[in-house]
N, C-alpha and C positions, 0 to 999 in steps of 0.2 A: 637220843632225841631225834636224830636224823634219819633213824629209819621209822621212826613215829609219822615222822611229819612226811615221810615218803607214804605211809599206809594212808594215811587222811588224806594225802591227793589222789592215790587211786580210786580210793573209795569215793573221791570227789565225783571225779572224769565218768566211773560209771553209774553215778545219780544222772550225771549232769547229760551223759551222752543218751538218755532215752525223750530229750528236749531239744527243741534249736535255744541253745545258750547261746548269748553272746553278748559282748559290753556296748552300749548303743556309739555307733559310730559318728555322732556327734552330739551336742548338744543342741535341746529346742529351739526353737525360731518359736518369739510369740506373736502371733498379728492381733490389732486391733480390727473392727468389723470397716471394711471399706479399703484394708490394705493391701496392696498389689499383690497379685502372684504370679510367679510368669512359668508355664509351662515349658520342659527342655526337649530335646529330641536324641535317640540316640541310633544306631546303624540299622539300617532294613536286614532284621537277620530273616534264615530259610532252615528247616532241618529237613529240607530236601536238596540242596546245594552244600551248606554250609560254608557259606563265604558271602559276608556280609557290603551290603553297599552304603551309601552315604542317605540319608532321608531323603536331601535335594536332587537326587538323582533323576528323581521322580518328579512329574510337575502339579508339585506342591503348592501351596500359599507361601510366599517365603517371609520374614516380620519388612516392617514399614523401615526399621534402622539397619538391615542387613545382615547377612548371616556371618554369627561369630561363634567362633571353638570356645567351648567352655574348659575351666583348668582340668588340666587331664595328669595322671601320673604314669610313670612309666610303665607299670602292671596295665592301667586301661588300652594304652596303646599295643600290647602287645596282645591283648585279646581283642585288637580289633573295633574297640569302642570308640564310633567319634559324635560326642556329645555336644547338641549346640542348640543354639537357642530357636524360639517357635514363637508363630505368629498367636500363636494360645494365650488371652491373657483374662484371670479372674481379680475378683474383687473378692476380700474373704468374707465369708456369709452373705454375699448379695447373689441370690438364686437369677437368672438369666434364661430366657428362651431366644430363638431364631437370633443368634450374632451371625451375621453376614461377615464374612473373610473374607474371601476373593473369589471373582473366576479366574481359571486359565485361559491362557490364550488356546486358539483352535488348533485340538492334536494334532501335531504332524505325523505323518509315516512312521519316522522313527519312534516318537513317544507313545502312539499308538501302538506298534510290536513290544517297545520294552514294558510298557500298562500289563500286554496281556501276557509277557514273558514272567513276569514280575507275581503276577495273578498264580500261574500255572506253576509255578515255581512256590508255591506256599509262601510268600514274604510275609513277613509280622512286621506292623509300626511299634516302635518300644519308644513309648511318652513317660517323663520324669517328673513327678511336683515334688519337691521338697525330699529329694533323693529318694522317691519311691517311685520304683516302677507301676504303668497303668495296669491295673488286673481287671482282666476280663473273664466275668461267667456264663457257662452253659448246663443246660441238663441233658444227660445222655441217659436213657435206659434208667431212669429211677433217680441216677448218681449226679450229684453237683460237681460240675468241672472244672477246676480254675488256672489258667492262662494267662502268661503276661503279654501283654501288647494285644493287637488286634489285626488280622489279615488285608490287605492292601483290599481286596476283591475277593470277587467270588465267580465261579463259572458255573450258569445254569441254561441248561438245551443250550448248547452252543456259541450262547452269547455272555461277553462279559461285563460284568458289574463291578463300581467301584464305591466303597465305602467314602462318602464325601459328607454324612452327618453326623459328628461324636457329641453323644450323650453321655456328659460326666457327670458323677457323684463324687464329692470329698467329704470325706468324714474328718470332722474337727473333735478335737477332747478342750474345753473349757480346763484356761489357764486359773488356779487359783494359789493365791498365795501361803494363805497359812498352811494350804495342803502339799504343799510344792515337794517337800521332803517328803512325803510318800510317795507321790508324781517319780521322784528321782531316785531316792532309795538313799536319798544325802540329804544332812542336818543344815549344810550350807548352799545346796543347789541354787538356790534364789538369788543368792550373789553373784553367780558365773554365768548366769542365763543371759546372753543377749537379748535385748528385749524388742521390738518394733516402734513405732513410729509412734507417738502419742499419748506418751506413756501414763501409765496413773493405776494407783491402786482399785477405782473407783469405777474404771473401764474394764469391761468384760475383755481379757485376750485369749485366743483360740490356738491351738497348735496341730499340725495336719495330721493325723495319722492313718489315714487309708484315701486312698485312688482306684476307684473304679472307673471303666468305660464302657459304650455299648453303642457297635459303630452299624450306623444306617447306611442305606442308598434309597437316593430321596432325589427324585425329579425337581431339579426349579425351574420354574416358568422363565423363560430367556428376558421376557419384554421387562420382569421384577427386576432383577437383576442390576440391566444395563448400569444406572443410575445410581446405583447403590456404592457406595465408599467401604472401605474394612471398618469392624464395627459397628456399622449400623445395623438397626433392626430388619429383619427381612417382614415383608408386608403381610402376608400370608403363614399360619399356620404350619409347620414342621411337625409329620405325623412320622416318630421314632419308632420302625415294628423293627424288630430285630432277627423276624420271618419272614420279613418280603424283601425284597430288592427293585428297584424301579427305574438307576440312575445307568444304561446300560451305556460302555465307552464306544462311540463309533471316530473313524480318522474324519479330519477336519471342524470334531464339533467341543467347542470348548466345555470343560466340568466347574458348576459352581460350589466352593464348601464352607458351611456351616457348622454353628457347636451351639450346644446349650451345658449349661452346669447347675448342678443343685448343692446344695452346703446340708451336712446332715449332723445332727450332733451325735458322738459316738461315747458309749462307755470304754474303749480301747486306751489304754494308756501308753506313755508316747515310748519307753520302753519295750511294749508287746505292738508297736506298731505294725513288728517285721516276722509277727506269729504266724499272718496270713501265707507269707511266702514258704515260711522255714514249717509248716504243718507238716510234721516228721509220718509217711503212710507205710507198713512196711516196719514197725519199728522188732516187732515178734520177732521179720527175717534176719532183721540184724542179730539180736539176740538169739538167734538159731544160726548163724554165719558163725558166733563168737562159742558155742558150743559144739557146733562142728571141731572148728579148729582144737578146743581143748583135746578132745576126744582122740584126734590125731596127736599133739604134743605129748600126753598123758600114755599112749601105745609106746611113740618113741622114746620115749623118755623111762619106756621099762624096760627096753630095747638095751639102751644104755646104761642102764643100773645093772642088766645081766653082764654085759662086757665089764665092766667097771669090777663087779666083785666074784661074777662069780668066777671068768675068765682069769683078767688082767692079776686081780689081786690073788685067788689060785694059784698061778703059774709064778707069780714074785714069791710068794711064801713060801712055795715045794724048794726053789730056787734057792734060797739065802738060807734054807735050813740045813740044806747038804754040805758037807765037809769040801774042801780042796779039788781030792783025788776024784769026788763024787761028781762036784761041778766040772771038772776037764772032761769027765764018762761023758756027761751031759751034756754039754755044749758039741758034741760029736753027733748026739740024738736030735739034735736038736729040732722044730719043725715048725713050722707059721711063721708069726709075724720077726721072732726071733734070730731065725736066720736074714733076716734085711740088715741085722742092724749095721755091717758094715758099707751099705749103700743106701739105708733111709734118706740121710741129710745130703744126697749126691746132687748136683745142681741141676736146677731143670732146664730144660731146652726154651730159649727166648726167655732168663732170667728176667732181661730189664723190659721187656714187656709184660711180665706178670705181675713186678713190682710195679712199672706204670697203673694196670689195671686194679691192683689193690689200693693205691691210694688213691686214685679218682673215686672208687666204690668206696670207702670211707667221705668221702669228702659228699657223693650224693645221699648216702644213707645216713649221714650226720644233716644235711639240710632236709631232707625227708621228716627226720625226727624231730627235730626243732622248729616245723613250720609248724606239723601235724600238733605239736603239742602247745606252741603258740595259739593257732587255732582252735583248738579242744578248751582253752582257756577261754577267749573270746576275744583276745586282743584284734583278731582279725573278721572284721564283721562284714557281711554281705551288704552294708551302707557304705561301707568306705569299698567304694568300686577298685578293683586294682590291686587291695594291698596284699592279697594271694602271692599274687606273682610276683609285684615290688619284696613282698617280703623272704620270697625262696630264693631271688634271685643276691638281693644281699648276705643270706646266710652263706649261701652259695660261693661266694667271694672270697667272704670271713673264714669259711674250711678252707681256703685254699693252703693256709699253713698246717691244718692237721694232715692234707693230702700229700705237702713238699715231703712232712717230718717222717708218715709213715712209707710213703713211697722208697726214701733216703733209707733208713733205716734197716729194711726189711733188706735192700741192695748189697748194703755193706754186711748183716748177715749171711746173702748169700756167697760172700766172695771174703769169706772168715776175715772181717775186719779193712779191707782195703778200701783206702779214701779214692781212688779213683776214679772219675765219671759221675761221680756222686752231682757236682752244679748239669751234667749232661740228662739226667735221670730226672732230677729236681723238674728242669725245662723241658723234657716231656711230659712230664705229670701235668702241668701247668698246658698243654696245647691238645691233648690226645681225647679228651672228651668233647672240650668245646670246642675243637676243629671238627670233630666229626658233626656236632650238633653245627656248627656255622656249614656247611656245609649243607645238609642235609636241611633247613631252613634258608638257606638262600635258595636252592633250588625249587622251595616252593614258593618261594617270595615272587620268584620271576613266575610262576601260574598265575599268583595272584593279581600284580602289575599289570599281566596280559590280559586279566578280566576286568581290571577298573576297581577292584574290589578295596575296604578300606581293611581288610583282613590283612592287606600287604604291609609290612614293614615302612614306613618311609625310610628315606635315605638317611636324612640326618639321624635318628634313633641307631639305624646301623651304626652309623660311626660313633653315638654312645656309647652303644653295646661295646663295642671296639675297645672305644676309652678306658671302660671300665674294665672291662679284662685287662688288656695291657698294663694299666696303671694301678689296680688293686691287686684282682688276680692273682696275677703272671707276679708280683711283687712278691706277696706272704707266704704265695706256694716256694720262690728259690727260700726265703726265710727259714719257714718251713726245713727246707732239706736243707738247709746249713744245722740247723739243731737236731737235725736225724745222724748228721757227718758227723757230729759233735758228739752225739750221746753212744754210752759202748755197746758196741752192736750186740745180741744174743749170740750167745756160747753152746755150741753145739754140747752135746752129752756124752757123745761118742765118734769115735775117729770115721774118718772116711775110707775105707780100700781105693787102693791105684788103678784096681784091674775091676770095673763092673759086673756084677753077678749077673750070670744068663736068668733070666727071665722062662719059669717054664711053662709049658702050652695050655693056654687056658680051655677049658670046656665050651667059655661061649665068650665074644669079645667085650670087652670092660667096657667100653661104651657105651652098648645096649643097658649097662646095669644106670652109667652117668648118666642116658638119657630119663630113664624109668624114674630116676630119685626126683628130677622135678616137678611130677603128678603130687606130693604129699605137700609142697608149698603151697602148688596152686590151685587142692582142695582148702587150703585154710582161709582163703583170697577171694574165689570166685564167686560168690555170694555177692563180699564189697564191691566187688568189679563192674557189676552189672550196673550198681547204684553209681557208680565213677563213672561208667561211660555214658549212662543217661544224662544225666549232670553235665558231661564234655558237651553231645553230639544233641540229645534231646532239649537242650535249653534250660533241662530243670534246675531247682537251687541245693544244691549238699552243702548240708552243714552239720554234720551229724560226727563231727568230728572227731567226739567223745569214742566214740564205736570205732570210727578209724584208725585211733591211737593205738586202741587196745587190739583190734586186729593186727596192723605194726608189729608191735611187741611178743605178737603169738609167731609173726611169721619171721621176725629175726631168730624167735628160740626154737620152732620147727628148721630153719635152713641151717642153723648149729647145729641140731641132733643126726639128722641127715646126712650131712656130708661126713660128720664124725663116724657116723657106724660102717659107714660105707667107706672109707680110709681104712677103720681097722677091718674091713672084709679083705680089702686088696691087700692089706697088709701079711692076712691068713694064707693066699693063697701068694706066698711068694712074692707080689707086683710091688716092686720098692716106687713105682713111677707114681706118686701119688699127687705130687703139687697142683700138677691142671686139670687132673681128675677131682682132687675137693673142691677148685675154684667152679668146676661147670656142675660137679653134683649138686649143689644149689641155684646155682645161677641158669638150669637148663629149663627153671620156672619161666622164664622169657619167652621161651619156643613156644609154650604152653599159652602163654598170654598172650601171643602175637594170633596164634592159629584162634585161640578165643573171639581177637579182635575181627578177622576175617569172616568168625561164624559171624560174630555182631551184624556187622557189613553186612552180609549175607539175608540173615534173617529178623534185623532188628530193623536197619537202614535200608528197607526195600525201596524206599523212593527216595535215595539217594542219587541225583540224576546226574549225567556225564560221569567222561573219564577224567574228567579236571575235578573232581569232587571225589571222585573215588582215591586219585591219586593223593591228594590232600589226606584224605582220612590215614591211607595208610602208611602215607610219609611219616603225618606227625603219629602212628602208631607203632612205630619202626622208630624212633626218635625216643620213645616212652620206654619198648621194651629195652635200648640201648641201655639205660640209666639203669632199670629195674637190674637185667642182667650184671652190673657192675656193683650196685650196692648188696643181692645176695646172693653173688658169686666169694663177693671180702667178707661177706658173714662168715662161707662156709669153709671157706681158706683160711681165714684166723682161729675158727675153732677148732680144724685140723691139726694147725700149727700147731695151738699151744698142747691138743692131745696124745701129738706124737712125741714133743720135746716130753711130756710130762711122763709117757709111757716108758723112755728108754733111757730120761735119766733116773728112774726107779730100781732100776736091772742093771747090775754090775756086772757086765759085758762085756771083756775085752777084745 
């Protein structure tokens, strides 16, 4: 039954991954006709910088009750998101033209540089109604383009223009009740729906499901203006071309901004609200990404069926079939992997650092796994902002006892049984990742601080992050290696010699071969990769998670076959040194995905501008391949492991 219900989820994930699946990240909000809505704001992002600033940076309209943080979790703050509320306020289905907001006061010097900094710099506004981001379209060359948020300005011959009149459309889906369970895809939904103000079976109520916008520069007449309060109507007509520009920023002269909004009824149900974002384009490449990789799995993997039977199992059977006198002839003759065996299991150099690195690479490829598959399900939806990261960082924790156990474990293996150092080992495992990641993120934190940017870390969050490691972490990982001390370590097969076997002269050096094995991962990857780092750097939205998973799963069982056959190569030509040669024959995919990231840089992020932005990119890109390297470096180290133990307790050996 359990491997049934294992086939019926795969079979799920790949229906599901050719869609943006996902469980709706809350439930509906219904409004009656006349009920408030109040638009949010969230960071002036750039994918020409990539370091976001605060809305109010800028001189905005700010609301009449003053700016306030809306609830944020700790996944938002660490991507940077500071959400807050806006002088934007609708009535639901009451259509509105020329709403007067404010003027600014007359640009100074400096707000005048940072307008046209701001301008030049590509910034997007990113406006939120009802947890949907504002989407904006274009036609380019035929093609409809769709964008979230909208550009602060624009620069035409020289001079700059500032978008100061947004034109909104909401589209509503009419609330109905006896249809509600179709609406929801639940027999009870009607009972859990918070409802709005006025309630009544009788009353039409609407619920939001799309935001568009389409942002002008629109000259006001100074002398209208004066007079004018937020909210009221502007006197004169607002002509919204979304091809001209008219409202050009000079220093000392203040900008007036306006909005209109239209209410539209929409067939969109509030479920497919977030269809418009997650429009999967591209979905072939994936499925040519996922046949790639078979194609390489399916080679190594005959790769390894020739070692397996015709080799390994060959040379046991010729072996156990000869008499006594024939086996001592033999064991004289001996040649390949066979003559190691009195120094296979000989300890490696920097033991407790490999065991360090193998359980930390358990510990990220086990939250890798469990988020991606989390995700693939839809628990984690592109409406709950955050919970990406809220949720890898929790797993993250939670492994920290399979990384104590395995790290402990694998130690005391290599030191045939001895308790020693084992809480020593434990509390590295528990600091050698996320020092290097604290590390390597405070250093950009301090670029960030130096630019004002809300990308930075605040302080207090540091010292969560802090908390939380210390007090969870750092906890379950010694845990962890107390039940690693505890449990009987693995029993070698075969004795170790006193004296180390000379090593003889290779034809060409074994690292050339470790580097070359990481090119077969990071053809089964680089397909997804491209879609991962547009999604990072481009602002797009991935959710194609389904695809993800099973990419995942191709590239755990290419980085096992790999390292394995490449173990028993060295093994062929004499080299007993195999331990950190299996851990970097898979894990040298990292090098691979760094130099990727660089071409990215290169030729994806041409107008990536300064070295404070390049640095940025490739700090936290150098932060990415850290992890990657760590979780399929322990793939291709433990599949080693158990190949070599399994190879030479087979062959009766003395």
């Amino acid at each position: 039954m359990g491997s049934f219900g294992i086939w019926v989820l795969a079979i799920f994930l790949i229906f599901q991954s050719g869609y943006g699946f996902y469980l709706p990240g809350s439930y509906p909000h219904k409004y009656v006709i006349g009920d408030p809505l109040s638009v949010k704001v969230n960071s002036l992002t750039s994918i020409d910088t990539e370091m976001p600033f605060s809305y109010y940076s800028l001189p905005f309209c700010k609301p009449p009750e003053g700016v306030k943080d809306s609830a944020e979790n700790l996944g938002e703050l660490l991507m940077g998101d500071r959400i807050e509320n806006s002088p934007y306020r609708f009535k639901m289905y009451s259509n509105e033209t020329e709403i007067f907001l404010c003027q600014s006061e007359k640009l100074s010097a400096d707000d005048y540089m940072l307008l046209k900094k701001r301008i030049d710099e590509m910034y997007q506004v990113n406006l939120i109604l009802e947890n949907l981001p504002a989407m904006r379209y274009s036609v380019k060359d035929g093609f409809l383009l769709r964008w979230t948020g909208y550009p602060v300005g624009v620069k035409v011959d020289d001079a700059y223009y500032v978008f100061n009149h947004l034109k909104f459309k909401v589209l509503v889906h009419k609330y109905e009740e006896t249809n509600m369970e179709n609406v929801m895809g639940t027999g009870d939904a009607a009972g859990v729906i918070p409802g709005g103000s006025k309630l009544g079976s009788d009353v039409p109520g609407y619920m939001v499901v799309g935001f568009e916008v389409v942002p002008c520069s629109f000259m006001h007449e100074g002398n209208l203006v004066k007079k004018l309060k937020m909210y009221d109507r502007y006197p004169s007509p607002v002509k919204c071309e979304a091809t001209t520009v008219s409202m050009p920023i000079k220093e000392g002269v203040p900008v007036a901004f306006t909005y209109e909004v239209a209410f539209e009824e929409s067939d969109i149900k509030w479920p497919s609200r977030w269809d418009a974002y997650l429009k999967m384009e591209g979905s072939k490449v994936h499925w040519f990404s996922i046949l790639n990789s078979l194609m390489v799995i399916t080679f190594l993997a005959g790769i390894v069926l020739v070692i397996f039977l015709r080799t390994v199992r060959r040379d046991l059977t010729r072996y156990e079939e000869l008499d006594k006198e024939s086996q001592a002839q033999m064991n004289e003759e001996l040649s390949g992997w066979k003559l190691v065996v009195g120094d296979v299991f000989r300890a490696p150099t920097n033991p407790a650092l490999l065991c360090i690195m193998v359980g930390d690479g358990v510990q990220i490829l086990g939250m890798g796994l469990v988020t991606i598959l989390f995700a693939a399900l839809g628990f984690m939806s592109p409406a709950s902002r955050g919970t990406l990261i809220t949720g890898m960082l929790f797993f993250y924790m939670i492994l920290g006892i399979a990384a104590g156990y395995v790290a402990v474990r694998l130690w005391r293996t290599i030191s045939y049984g001895d308790h020693k150092g084992w809480a020593s080992v434990a509390w590295k495992a528990a600091c050698f990742f996320p020092g290097i990641a604290f590390l390597i993120l405070t250093t950009l934190n301090f670029l960030l601080w130096g630019s004002h940017s809300t990308g930075a870390i605040p302080f207090s969050l540091f010292v969560i992050l802090l908390l939380l490691w210390f007090c969870i972490s750092v906890p379950l990982t010694l845990i962890g290696g107390y039940f690693g001390a505890k449990a009987p370590h693995i029993e070698y097969p075969v004795r170790t010699n006193q004296i180390p076997r000379e090593i003889p002269a290779q034809k060409y050096p074994s690292w050339l071969l470790v580097l070359g094995a990481g090119t077969l991962p990071f053809g089964t990857l680089f397909i997804e990769l491209f879609f991962i780092m547009s999604s990072i750097w481009m602002g797009r939205v991935y959710y194609v998670f389904g695809f993800l998973l099973i990419v995942m799963v191709l590239l755990v069982v290419v980085c096992a076959e790999v390292s394995l056959v490449l173990t028993y190569m060295h093994l062929c030509v004499e080299d007993w040194k195999w331990w950190w040669k299996s851990f970097f024959a898979s894990g040298s995919v990292a090098i691979y995905i760094f130099l990727y990231s660089v071409n990215y840089l290169v030729f994806d992020l041409k107008s990536l501008s300064g070295p404070v932005s390049a640095t940025l990119y490739l700090g936290y890109s150098l932060f990415m391949v850290l992890a990657i390297m760590l979780a399929t470096g322990t793939i291709g180290f433990l599949s080693s492991f158990w190949f070599v133990h399994y190879l030479f307790s087979s062959v009766k050996l003395d």
